[in-house]
N, C-alpha and C positions, 0 to 999 in steps of 0.2 A: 556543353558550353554554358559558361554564365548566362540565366537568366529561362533558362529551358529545364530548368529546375527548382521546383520550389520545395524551400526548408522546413520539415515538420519542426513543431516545438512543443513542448511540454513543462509545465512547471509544477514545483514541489513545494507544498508549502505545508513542512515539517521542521523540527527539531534536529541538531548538530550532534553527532558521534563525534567524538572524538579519539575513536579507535576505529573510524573508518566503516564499520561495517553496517552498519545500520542507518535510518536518518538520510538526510539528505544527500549525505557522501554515498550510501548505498544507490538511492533515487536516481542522482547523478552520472552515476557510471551506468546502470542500465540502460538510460536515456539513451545514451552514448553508445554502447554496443547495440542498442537496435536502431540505427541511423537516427536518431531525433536529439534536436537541440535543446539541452537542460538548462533551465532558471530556476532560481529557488527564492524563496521568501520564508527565511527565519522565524521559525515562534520561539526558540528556546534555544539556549545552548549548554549542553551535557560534560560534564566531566566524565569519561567512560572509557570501560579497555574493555576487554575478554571477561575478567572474571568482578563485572557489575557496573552498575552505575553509582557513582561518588561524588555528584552532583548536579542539579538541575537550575538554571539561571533563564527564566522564561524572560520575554521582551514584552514592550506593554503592546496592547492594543494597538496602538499609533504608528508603532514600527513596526506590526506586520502590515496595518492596511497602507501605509509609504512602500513599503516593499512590491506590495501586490499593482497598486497603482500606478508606481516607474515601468511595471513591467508592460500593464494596461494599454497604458499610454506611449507607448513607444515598440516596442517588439509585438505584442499579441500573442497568444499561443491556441493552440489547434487541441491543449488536454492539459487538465489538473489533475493532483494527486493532491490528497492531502493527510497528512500524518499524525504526528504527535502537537495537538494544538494545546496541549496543560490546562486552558482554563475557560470556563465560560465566556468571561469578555473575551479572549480572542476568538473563541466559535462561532461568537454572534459577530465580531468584525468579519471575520473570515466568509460568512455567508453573505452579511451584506455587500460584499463586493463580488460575490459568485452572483449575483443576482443583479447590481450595476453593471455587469459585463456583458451579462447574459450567456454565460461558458456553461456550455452544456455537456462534455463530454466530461467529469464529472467522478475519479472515482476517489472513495474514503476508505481508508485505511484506519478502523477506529480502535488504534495505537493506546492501549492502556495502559500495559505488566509489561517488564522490561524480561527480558529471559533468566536474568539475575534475580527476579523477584521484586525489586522496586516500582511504586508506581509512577505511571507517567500520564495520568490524566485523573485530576479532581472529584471527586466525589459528585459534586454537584454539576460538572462540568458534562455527567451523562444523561442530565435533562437536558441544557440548550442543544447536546449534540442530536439526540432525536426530535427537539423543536425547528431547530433554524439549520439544520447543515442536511440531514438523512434525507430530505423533500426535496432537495436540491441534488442530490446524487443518481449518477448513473450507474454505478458500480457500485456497491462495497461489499471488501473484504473478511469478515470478522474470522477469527480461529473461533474453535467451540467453546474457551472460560468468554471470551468478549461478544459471542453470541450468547451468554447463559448473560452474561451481564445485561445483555440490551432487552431481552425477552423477561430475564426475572424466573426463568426456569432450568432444568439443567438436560441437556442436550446427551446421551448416551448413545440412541441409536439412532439409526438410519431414517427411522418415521421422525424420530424427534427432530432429525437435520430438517427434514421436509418440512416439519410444523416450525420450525423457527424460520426458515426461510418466510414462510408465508407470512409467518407474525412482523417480519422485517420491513417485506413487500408494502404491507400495511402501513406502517409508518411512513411510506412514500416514496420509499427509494427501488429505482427501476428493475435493478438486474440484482442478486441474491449470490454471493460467493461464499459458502459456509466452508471453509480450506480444512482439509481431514488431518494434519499433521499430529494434531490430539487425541486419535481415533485407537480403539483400543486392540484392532487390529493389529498385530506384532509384524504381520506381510507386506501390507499395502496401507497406503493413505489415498482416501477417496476425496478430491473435494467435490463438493455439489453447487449445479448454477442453477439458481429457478431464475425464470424470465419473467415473470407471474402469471405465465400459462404454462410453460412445461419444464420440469425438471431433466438436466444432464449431468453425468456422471464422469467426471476425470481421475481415473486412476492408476496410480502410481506405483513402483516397488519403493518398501519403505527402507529406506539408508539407515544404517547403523552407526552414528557418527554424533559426538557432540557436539562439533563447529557446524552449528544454524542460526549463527545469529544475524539478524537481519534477513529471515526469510521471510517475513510477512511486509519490509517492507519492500524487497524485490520485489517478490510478487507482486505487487501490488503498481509497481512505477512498470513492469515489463507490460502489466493490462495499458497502464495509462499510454505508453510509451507506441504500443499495437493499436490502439484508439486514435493518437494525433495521426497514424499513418493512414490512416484509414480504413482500418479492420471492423468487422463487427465483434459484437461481445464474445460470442461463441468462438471465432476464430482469436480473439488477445486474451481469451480465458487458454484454450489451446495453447499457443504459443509461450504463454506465463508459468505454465504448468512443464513443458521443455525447457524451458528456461531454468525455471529455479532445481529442477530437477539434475540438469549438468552442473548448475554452483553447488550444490551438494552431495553429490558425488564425487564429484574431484573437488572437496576441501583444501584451501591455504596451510591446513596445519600451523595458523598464527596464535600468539599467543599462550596464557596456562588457564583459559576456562573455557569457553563457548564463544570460539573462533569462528571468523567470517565464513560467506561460502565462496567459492570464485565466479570473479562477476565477466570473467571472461570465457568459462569453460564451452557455454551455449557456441560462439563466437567458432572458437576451436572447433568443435563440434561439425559445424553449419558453415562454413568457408563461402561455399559456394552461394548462400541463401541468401549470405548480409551482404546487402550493394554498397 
């Protein structure tokens, strides 16, 4: 009955696909297939299909923190996510209003290299993102080129995952998700969670399939998405790792380069789990 129910929610506050799969359009739909209500707050909007990105049109400053504060101010939400922010001034907006809020569940997705190869965050925009956003986070996500980016060194093995982790740790963000997807492993992709006391190992059979695009930002909205419901880390690392695991297995087969993955396969899967 009305009212004997309360709504989790989550927001995104990332960059626009415009071939759907990535970005907030990906954010959005996970939100959605793991019961939680999706808001989003624009930094950018992409011209994009399958085979690249063909344009980036960021918003200023002003219109993410409007975006972020309508939501603030009126709805609230129980989890952020946050993705492709392009520029310094929007990461330093972006954090000073993670910190007017006081939102703490909290994870970063620090969204660089598009799968195409183009960039999607600033050169200089990898200083304020480890000054003012990394201190602030509960999660983040990094693949291993965007963990080799934040540390400055290059990540190959398994010790190296653990010593980035910890370098990460360091910079002040709580929980460590180094995702194995880059892993030279031909079998399996391991990702690794340090908590900044103990490391966990999630590992995976590795899919044989082009269409992954916008797996890091699933992943990353099904953590957030496990977070507003009120999981702990371990178990929306869990669950993210199932998740993104059915979208890529059972592939869209859209498009002609590096097609989505399906944001509903988990769903299919799991009938029974999602209330």
């Amino acid at each position: 009955m009305k009212g004997m129910f309360t709504m989790k929610k989550a927001l995104t506050i990332a960059g626009s696909d415009s071939g759907g799969g990535a970005g907030i359009q990906a954010d959005l739909k996970t939100f959605q297939e793991l019961g939680v209500y999706g808001m989003s707050a624009l930094t950018a909007v992409t011209a994009q299909n399958t085979l690249g990105v063909h344009g980036v049109y960021p918003m200023t400053a002003e219109a993410v923190t409007k975006q972020i504060q309508a939501i603030a101010e009126d709805i609230g939400t129980d989890a952020v996510k946050t993705g492709m922010l392009f520029n310094a001034e929007i990461i330093e907006a972006v954090s000073e209003n993670l910190r007017v809020y006081k939102w703490e569940n909290v994870v970063v997705d620090p969204v660089m290299i598009a799968k195409g190869g183009a960039s999607l965050l600033q050169l200089e925009a990898i200083t304020a993102l480890k000054k003012y956003l990394l201190p602030l986070a509960k999660v983040i996500t990094p693949n291993i080129p965007e963990g080799e980016e934040l540390i400055g060194l290059q990540i190959t093995t398994h010790y190296e995952k653990q010593e980035a982790a910890k370098r990460i740790h360091d910079m002040g963000v709580q929980n460590i998700v180094i995702k194995g997807g880059h892993d030279e492993d031909p079998e399996q992709a391991i990702d690794l969670l340090f908590d900044g006391k103990d490391f966990y190992s999630f590992p995976s059979k590795r899919v044989q399939t082009k269409n992954t695009h916008g797996t890091g930002c699933t992943f990353s909205a099904a953590i957030t998405a496990e977070l507003a419901n009120g999981k702990t880390v371990q178990e929306a690392v869990l669950t993210a790792k199932a998740f993104i695991q059915a979208a890529i297995e059972e592939d869209l087969e859209i498009g002609k380069g590096h097609g989505p993955t399906n944001h509903w396969a988990y769903r299919n899967r799991n009938k029974e789990l999602i209330k």
